[in-house]
KOLNUBA-774685 format. One record per residue: residue in three letters; x, y, z of N, C-alpha, C in turn. Coordinates in steps of 0.05 Angstrom, whole numbers, padded with zeros to 5 digits, always signed. Example, Ala and Ser with C-alpha at 12.3 -4.5 7.8 and 13.67 -1.06 7.14 Angstrom:
2
ALA+00264-00114+00156+00246-00090+00156+00264-00066+00156/SER+00257-00045+00142+00273-00021+00143+00258+00001+00157/
***
This chain:
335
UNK+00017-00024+00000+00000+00000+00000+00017+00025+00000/UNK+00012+00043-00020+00022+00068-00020+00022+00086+00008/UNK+00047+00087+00014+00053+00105+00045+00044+00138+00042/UNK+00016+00143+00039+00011+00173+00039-00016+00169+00064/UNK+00001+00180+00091-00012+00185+00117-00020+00207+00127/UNK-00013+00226+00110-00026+00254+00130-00036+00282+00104/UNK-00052+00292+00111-00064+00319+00093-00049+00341+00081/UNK-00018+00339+00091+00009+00345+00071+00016+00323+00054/UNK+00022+00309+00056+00027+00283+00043+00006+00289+00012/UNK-00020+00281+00023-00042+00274+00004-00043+00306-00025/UNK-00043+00329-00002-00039+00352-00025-00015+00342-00044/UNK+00018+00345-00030+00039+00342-00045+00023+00326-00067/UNK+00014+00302-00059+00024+00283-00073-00006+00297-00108/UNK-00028+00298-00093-00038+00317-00116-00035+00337-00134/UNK-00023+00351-00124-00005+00371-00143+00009+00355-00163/UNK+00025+00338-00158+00046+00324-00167+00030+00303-00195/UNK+00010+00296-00181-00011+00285-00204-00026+00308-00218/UNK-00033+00330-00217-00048+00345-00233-00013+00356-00252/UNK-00005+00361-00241+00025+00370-00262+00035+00343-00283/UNK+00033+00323-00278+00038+00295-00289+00018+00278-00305/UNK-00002+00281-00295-00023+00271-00320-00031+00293-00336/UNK-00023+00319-00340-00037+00339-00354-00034+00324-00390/UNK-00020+00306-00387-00018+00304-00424-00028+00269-00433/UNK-00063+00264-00406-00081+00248-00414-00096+00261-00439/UNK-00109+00291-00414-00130+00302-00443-00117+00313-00472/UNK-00089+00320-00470-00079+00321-00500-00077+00303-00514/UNK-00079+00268-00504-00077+00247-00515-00101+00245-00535/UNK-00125+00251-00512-00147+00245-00519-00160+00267-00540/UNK-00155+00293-00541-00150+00320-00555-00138+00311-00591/UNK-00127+00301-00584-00109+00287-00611-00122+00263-00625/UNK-00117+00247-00610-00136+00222-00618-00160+00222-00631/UNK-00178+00246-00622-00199+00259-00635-00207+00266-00664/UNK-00186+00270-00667-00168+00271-00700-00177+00253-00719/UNK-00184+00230-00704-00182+00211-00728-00200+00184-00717/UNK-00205+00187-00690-00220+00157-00675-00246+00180-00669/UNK-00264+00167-00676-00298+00176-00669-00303+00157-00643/UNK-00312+00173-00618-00323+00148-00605-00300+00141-00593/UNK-00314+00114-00576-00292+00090-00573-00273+00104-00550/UNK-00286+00107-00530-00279+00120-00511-00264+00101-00484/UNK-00284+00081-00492-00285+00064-00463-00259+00046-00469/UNK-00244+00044-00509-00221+00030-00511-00204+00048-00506/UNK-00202+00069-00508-00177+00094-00513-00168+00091-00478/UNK-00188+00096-00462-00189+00094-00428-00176+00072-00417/UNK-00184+00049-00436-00167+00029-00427-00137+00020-00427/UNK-00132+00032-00450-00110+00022-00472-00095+00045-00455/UNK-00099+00067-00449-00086+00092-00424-00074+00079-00396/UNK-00102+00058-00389-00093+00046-00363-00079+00030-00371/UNK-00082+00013-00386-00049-00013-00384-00026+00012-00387/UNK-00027+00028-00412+00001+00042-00415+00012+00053-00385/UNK-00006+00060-00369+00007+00079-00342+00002+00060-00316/UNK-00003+00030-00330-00002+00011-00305+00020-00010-00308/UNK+00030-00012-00331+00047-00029-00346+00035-00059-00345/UNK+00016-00050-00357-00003-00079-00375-00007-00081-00393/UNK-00010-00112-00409-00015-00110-00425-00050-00109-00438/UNK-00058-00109-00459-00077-00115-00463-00092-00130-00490/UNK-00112-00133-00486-00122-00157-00499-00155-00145-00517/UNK-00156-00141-00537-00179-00127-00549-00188-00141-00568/UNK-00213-00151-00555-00234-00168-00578-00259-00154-00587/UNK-00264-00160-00609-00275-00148-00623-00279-00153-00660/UNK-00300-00156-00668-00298-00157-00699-00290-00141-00715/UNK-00280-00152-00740-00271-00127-00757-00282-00100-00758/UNK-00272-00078-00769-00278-00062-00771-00285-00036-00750/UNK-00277-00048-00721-00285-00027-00703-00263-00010-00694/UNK-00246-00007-00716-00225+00012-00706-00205+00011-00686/UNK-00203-00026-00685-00177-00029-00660-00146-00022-00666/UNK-00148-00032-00695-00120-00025-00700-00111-00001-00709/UNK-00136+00019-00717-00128+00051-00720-00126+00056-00698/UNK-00142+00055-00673-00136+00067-00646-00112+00055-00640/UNK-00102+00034-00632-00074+00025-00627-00052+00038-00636/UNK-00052+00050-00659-00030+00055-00683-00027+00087-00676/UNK-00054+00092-00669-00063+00120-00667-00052+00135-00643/UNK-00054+00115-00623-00040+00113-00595-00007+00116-00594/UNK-00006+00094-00619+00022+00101-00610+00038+00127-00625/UNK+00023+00135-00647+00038+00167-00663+00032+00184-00639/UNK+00022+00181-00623+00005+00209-00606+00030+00205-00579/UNK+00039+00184-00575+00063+00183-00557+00091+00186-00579/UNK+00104+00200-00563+00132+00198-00583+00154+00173-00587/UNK+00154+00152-00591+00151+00121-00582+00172+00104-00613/UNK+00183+00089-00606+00168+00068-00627+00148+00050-00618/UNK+00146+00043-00647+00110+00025-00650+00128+00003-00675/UNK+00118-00018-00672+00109-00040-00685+00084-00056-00694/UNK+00076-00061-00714+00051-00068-00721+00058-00101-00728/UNK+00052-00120-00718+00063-00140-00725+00031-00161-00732/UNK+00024-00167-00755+00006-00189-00763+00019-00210-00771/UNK-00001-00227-00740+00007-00261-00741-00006-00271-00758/UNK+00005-00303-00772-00011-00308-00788+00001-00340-00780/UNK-00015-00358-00795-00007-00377-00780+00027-00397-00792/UNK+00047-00384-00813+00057-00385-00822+00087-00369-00807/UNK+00077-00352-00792+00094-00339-00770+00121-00356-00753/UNK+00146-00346-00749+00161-00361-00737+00172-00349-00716/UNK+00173-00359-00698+00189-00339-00665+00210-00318-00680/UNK+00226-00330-00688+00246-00314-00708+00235-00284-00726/UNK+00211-00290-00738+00205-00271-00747+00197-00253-00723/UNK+00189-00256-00698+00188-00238-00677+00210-00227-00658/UNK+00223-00240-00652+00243-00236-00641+00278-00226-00652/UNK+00276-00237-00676+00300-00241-00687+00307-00272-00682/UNK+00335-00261-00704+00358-00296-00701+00383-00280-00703/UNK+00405-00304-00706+00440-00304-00715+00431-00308-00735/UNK+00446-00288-00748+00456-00299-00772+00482-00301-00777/UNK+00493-00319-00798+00523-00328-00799+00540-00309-00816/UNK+00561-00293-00811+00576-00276-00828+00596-00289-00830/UNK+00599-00302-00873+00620-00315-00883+00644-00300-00865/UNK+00645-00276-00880+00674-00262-00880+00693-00257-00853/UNK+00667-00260-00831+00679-00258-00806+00682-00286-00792/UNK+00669-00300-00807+00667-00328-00789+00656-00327-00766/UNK+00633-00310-00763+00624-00313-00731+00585-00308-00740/UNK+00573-00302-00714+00540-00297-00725+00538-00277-00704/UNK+00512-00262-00728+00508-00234-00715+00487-00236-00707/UNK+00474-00213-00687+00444-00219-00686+00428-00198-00700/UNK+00409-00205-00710+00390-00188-00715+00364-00182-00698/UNK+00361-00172-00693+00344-00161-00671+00316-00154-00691/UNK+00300-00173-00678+00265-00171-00694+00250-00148-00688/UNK+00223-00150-00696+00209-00132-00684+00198-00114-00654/UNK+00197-00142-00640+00190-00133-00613+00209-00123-00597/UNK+00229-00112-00610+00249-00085-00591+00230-00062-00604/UNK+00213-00055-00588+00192-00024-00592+00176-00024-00573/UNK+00173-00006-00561+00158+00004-00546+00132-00008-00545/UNK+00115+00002-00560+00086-00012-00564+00086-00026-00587/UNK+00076-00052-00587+00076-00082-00596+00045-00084-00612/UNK+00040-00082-00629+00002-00088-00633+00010-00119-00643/UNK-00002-00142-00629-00002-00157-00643-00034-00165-00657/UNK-00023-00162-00681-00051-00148-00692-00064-00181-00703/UNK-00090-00198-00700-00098-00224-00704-00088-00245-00691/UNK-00072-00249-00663-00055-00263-00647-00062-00288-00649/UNK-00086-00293-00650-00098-00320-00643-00096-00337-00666/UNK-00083-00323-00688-00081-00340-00718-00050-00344-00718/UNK-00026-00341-00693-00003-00356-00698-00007-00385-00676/UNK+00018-00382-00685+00029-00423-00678+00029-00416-00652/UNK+00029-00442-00624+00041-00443-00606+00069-00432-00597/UNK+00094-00437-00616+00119-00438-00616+00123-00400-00613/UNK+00106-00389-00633+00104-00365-00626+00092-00351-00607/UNK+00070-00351-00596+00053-00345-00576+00077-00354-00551/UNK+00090-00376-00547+00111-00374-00519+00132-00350-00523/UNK+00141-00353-00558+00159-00328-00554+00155-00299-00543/UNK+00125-00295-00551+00112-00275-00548+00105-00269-00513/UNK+00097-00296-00497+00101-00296-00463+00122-00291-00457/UNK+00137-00295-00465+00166-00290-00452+00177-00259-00455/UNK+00172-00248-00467+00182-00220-00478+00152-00198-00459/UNK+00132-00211-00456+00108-00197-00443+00107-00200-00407/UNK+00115-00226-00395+00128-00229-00373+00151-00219-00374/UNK+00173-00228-00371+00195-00226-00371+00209-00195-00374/UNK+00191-00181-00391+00208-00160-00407+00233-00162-00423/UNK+00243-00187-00431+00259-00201-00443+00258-00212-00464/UNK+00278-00220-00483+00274-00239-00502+00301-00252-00498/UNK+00312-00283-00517+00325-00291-00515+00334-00300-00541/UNK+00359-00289-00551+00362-00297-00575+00393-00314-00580/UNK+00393-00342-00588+00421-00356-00583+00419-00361-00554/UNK+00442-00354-00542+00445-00351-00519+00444-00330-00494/UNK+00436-00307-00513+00438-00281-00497+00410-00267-00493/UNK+00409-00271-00476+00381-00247-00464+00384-00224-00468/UNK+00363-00207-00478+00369-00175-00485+00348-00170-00477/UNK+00347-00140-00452+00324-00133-00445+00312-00111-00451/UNK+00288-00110-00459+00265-00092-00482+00265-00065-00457/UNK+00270-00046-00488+00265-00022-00474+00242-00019-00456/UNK+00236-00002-00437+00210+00017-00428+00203+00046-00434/UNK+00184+00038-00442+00164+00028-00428+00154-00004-00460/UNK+00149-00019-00451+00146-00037-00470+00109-00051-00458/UNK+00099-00054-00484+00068-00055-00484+00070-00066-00504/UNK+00040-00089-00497+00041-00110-00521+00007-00109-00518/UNK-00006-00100-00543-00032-00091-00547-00045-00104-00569/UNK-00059-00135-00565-00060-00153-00583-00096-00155-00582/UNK-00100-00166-00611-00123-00160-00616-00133-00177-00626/UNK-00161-00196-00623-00165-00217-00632-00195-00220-00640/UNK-00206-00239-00664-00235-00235-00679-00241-00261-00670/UNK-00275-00254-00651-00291-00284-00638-00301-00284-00654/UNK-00304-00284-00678-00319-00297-00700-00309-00315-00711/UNK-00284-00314-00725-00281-00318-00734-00264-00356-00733/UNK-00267-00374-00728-00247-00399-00714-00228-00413-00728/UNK-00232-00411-00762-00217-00433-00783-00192-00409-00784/UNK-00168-00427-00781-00148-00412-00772-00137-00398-00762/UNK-00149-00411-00727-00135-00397-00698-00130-00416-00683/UNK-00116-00406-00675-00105-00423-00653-00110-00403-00621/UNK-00130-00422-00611-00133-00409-00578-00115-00405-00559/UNK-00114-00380-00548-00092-00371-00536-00096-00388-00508/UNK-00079-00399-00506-00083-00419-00475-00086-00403-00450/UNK-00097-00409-00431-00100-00401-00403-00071-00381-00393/UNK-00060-00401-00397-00034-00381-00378-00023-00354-00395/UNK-00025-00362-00430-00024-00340-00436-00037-00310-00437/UNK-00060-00322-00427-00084-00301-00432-00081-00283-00393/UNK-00078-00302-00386-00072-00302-00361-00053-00260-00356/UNK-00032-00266-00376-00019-00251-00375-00018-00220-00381/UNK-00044-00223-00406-00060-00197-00405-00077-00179-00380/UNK-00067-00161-00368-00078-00144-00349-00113-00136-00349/UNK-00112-00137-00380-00143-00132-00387-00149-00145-00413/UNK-00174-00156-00406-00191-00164-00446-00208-00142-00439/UNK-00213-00128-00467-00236-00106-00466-00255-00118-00490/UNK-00284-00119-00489-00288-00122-00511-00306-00100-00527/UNK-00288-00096-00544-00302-00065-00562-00324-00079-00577/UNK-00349-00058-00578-00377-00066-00594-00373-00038-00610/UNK-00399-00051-00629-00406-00025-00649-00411+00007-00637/UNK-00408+00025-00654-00412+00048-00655-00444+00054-00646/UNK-00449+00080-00638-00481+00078-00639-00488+00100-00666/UNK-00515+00098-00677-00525+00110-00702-00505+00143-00704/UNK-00506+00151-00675-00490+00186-00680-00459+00187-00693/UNK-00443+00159-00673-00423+00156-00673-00413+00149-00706/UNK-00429+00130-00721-00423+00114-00743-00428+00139-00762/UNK-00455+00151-00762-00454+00181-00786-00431+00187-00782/UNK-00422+00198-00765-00398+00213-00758-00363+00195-00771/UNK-00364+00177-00770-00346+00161-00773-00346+00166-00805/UNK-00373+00150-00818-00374+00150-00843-00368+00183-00861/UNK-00380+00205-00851-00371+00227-00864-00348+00232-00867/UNK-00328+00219-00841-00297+00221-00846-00283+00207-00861/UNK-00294+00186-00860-00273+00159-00867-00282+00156-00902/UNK-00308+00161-00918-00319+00148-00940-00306+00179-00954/UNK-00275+00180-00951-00265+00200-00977-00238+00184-00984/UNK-00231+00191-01008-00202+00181-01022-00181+00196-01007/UNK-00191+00221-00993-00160+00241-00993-00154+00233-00971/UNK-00121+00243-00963-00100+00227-00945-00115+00230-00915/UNK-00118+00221-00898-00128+00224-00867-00113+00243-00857/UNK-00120+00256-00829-00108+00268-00816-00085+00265-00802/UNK-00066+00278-00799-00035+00268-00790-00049+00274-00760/UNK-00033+00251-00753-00029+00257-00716-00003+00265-00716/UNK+00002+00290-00683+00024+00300-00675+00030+00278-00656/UNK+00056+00274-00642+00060+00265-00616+00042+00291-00591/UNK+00042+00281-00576+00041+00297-00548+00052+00298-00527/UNK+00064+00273-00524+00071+00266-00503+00099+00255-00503/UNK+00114+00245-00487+00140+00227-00493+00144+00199-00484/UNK+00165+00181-00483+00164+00153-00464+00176+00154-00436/UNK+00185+00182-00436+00202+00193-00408+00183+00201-00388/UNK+00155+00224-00400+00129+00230-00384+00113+00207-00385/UNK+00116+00183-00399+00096+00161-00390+00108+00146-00366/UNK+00133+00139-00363+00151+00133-00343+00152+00142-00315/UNK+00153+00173-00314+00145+00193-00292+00120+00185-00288/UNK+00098+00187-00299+00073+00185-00295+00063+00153-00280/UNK+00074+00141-00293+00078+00113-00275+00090+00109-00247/UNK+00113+00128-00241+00127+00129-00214+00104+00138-00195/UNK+00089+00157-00205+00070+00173-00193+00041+00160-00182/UNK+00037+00134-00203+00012+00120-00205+00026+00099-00176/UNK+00050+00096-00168+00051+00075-00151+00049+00088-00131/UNK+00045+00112-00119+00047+00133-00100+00019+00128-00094/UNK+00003+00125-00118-00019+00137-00100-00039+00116-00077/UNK-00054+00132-00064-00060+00110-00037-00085+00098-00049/UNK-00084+00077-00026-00108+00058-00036-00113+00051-00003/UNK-00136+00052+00010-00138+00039+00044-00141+00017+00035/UNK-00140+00005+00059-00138-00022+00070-00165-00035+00065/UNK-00182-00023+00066-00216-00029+00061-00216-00041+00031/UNK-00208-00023+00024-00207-00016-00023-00190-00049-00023/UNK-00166-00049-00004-00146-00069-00016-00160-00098-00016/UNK-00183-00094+00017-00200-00122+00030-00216-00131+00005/UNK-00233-00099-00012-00252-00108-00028-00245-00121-00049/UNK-00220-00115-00069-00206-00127-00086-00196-00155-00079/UNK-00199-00166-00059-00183-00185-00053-00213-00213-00049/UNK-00236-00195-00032-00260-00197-00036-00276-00215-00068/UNK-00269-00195-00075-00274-00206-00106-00259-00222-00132/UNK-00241-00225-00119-00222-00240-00128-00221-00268-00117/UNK-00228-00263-00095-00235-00300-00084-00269-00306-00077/UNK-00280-00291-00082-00310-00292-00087-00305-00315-00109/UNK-00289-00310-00141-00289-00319-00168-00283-00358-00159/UNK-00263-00358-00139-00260-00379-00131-00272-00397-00108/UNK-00281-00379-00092-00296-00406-00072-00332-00381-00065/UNK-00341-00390-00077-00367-00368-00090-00381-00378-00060/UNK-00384-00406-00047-00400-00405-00030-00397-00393-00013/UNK-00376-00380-00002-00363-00382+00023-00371-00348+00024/UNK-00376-00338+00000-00392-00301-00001-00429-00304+00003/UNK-00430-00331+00008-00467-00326+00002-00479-00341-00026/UNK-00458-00344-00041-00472-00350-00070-00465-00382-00075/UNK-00488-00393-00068-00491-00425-00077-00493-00434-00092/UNK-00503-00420-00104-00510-00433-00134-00482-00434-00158/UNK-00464-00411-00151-00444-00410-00174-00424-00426-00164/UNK-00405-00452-00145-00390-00466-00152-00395-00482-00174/UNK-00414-00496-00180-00417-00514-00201-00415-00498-00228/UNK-00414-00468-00231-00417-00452-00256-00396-00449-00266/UNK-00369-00442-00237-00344-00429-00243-00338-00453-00246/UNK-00300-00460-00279-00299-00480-00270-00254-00475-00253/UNK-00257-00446-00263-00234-00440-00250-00234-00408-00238/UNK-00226-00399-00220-00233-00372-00206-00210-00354-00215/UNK-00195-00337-00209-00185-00314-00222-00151-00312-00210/UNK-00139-00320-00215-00109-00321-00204-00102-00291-00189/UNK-00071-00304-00172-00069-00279-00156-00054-00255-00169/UNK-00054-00264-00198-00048-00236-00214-00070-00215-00220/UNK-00099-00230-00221-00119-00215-00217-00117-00184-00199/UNK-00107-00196-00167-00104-00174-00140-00089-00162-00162/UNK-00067-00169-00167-00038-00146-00164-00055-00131-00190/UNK-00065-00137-00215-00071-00120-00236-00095-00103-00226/UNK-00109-00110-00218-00133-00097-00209-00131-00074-00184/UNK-00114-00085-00177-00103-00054-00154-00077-00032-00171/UNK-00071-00046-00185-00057-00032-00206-00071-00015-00225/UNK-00088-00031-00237-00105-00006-00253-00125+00007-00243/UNK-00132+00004-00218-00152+00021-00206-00130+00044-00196/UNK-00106+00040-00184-00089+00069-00190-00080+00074-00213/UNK-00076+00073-00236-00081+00080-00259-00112+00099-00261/UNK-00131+00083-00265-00155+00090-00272-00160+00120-00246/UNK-00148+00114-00221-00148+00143-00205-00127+00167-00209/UNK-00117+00149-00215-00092+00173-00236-00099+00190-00266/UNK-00118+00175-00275-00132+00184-00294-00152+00213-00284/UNK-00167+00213-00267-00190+00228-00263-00165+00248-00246/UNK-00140+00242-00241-00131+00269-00222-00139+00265-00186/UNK-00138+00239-00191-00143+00236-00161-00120+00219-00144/UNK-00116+00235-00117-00085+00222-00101-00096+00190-00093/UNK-00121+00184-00091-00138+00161-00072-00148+00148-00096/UNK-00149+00117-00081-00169+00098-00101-00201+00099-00089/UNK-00216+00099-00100-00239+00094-00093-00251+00072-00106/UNK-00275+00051-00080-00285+00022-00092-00299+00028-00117/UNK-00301+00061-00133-00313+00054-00158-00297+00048-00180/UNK-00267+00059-00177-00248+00056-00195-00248+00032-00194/UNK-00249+00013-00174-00239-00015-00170-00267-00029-00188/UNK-00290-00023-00190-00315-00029-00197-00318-00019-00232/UNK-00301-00006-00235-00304+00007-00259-00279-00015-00276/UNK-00265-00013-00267-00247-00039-00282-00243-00062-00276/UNK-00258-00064-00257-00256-00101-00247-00263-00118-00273/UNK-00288-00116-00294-00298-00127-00305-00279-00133-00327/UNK-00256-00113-00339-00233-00114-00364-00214-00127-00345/UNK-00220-00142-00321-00192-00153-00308-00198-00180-00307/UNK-00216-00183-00297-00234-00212-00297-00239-00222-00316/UNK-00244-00219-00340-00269-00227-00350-00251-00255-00364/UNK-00231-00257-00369-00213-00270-00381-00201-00298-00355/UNK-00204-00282-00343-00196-00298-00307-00212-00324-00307/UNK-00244-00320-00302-00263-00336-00291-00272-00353-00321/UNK-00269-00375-00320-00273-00394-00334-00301-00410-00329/UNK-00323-00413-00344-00346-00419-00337-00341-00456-00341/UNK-00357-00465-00324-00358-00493-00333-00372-00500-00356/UNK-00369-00519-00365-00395-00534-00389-00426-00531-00382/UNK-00432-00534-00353-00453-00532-00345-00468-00510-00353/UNK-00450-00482-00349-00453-00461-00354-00458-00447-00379/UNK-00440-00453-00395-00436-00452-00425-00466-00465-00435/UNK-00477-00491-00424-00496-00494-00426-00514-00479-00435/UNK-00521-00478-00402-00545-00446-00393-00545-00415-00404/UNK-00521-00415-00424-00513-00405-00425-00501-00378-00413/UNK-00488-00388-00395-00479-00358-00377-00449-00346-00378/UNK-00447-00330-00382-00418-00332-00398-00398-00316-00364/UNK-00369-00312-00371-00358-00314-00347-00371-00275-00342/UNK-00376-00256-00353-00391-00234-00350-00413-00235-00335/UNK-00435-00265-00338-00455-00256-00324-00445-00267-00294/UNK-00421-00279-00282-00415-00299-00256-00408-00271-00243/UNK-00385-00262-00267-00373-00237-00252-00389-00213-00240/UNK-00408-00204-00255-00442-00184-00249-00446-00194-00223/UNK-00451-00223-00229-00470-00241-00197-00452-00228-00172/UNK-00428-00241-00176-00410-00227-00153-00406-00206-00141/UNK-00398-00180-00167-00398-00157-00154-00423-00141-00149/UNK-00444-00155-00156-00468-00153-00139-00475-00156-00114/UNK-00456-00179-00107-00460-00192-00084-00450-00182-00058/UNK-00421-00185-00065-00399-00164-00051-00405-00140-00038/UNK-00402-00135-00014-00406-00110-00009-00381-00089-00011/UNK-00396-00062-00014-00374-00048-00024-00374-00034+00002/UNK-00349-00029+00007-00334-00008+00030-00345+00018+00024/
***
C-alpha cells in the first residue's frame, strides 16, 4: 500500500498528479483527430500504458482497434510495431535470429520486431504455439532470448494484441496461462447511429487522413507511472479487491450457492496485483491522489473477464464468465 498518511502528504502528492497527467486530455485532444467514439477502448489502452499492462482487445472487424492502437502510439513519441500473425509466422520472425557472417566467421544478431515500445499484435490467435511462448516470454519477462543471450526490451514496453470471436478456421486459442498474462480483455462493440454518421462522413473520402502530432513522450509516461505507484489505496479498497477475487473462486463461502458448479476455474493472484494496479491507474486518470471502490468497480470487469472460466454446465445455460462476474460484484459488499 502506497505510504501517503497525512493531509500534507495527500496535497503534495496531488499537485504532483495534476502536473503529471496533464498530457491524458492532449492524448485524448489528438486522438480525436481521427478515432470517433470509442472512448471506453482509448481509457483502457491509457490504463495498461500507465499501469504497465498489457492488453487484450476483442472485437470484430472493422471497429477501429488497429487505428486506435497505431493512433496511440503516433500520439506518444515512441516506437510502434505493427506485427500481423498469421499462421505461417516463426518466433524468429518476432524476435529475431544469428545470422552467420562468411567473411567474419562468426554470427550476428538481428534483432526482430518486438524491440519497440508498443507491440500491436494485430490477429494473435491466428499464430502457432511456438510463437505465442515467444511472445510470453518477452510480455512477462520483459525479455527476449536470442542464441544464448538475453536482451532486455526497452520501457516502457506494451504488447496490445487483438483478436476476432468470430471468426475460428485458422486460430489457434490462446491458452489459459497465456491469456492469463493480459492485465485486461476489453471487448469493443459497435458504434451507436451518431457515432457511425460521424465516422462514415470522415472515413468514406479518397483524400490522405489526418496526420497525428506526438504529445507526449516515453520519459512522461515513465514519470507518470512512478507517480501512479504513489498513489493511496486503504486497506478497506485493498480487503474489497481481494474480496472479489476470491468470491471468483470459492463463491460459497460469499453467500452464492448456486455458482460453484458454474465457475470451472476462479481468477489467479495476478488478478489482485492488476486490479489494484489499474484502479491506480484509472485514479490517476481522473486526477485523483486516492483509489476509490468505484475505480476498483469500474475496471474489475476488463480484469476478470478472461480470469473466470465458466464450466460446461454453464456454457450450457448459457452464462458466460460476465454474467458470474455481475452475480458477484453484486453480491460483494462495497466499502
Amino acid at each position: 500500500m502506497a505510504e501517503v498518511s497525512t493531509p500534507t502528504d495527500m496535497e503534495a502528492l496531488s499537485a504532483e498528479i495534476e502536473q503529471t497527467s496533464n498530457f491524458i486530455e492532449d492524448i485524448y485532444s489528438e486522438l480525436n483527430k481521427v478515432i470517433v467514439g470509442q472512448k471506453y477502448m482509448i481509457d483502457r489502452l491509457l490504463v495498461g500504458l500507465l499501469a504497465d499492462g498489457h492488453v487484450l482487445l476483442e472485437g470484430v472487424p472493422g471497429l477501429a482497434k488497429t487505428l486506435t492502437v497505431s493512433s496511440l502510439a503516433k500520439v506518444i513519441d515512441t516506437e510502434f510495431q505493427r506485427l500481423q500473425f498469421t499462421p505461417d509466422l516463426l518466433p524468429a520472425d518476432l524476435i529475431g535470429t544469428l545470422i552467420y557472417n562468411q567473411k567474419k566467421g562468426e554470427f550476428t544478431v538481428k534483432k526482430g520486431p518486438i524491440f519497440a515500445n508498443i507491440i500491436l499484435a494485430d490477429e494473435i490467435n491466428r499464430s502457432p504455439a511456438k510463437v505465442q511462448s515467444a511472445l510470453l516470454e518477452a510480455m512477462q519477462e520483459k525479455q527476449v532470448t536470442i542464441g544464448e543471450t538475453t536482451y532486455r526490451l526497452d520501457r516502457p514496453f506494451l504488447t496490445l494484441a487483438t483478436q476476432n470471436p468470430v471468426e475460428q478456421e485458422g486460430t489457434y486459442p490462446l491458452p489459459e496461462a497465456q491469456v492469463d498474462r493480459f492485465m485486461m480483455k476489453i471487448k469493443i462493440d459497435y458504434p451507436s447511429e451518431s457515432e457511425e454518421l460521424e465516422i462514415m462522413r470522415r472515413m468514406a473520402q479518397t483524400a490522405e487522413k489526418q496526420a497525428l502530432n506526438p504529445v507526449t513522450t516515453t520519459k512522461r509516461i515513465l514519470k507518470a507511472r512512478d507517480v501512479v505507484d504513489k498513489i493511496y489505496i486503504d486497506e478497506k479498497v485493498e480487503q474489497y479487491i481481494i474480496d472479489l477475487v476470491f468470491a471468483t473462486r470459492n463463491p460459497e463461502e460469499y453467500g452464492m450457492d448456486d455458482l460453484p458448479d458454474l465457475i470451472n476455474f476462479g481468477a489467479s493472484p495476478r488478478a489482485s496485483i492488476n486490479l489494484n494496479l489499474a484502479a491506480r491507474a484509472h485514479a490517476f486518470m481522473q486526477h485523483r491522489a486516492y483509489v476509490t471502490p468505484e475505480d476498483v468497480r469500474t475496471i474489475a470487469m476488463d480484469v476478470l473477464r478472461h480470469r473466470v472460466i465458466p464450466t460446461f454446465e454453464a456454457e450450457a445455460e448459457d452464462i458466460s464468465s460476465e454474467d458470474l462476474i455481475d452475480k458477484i460484484m453484486g453480491t460483494i459488499q462495497v466499502p
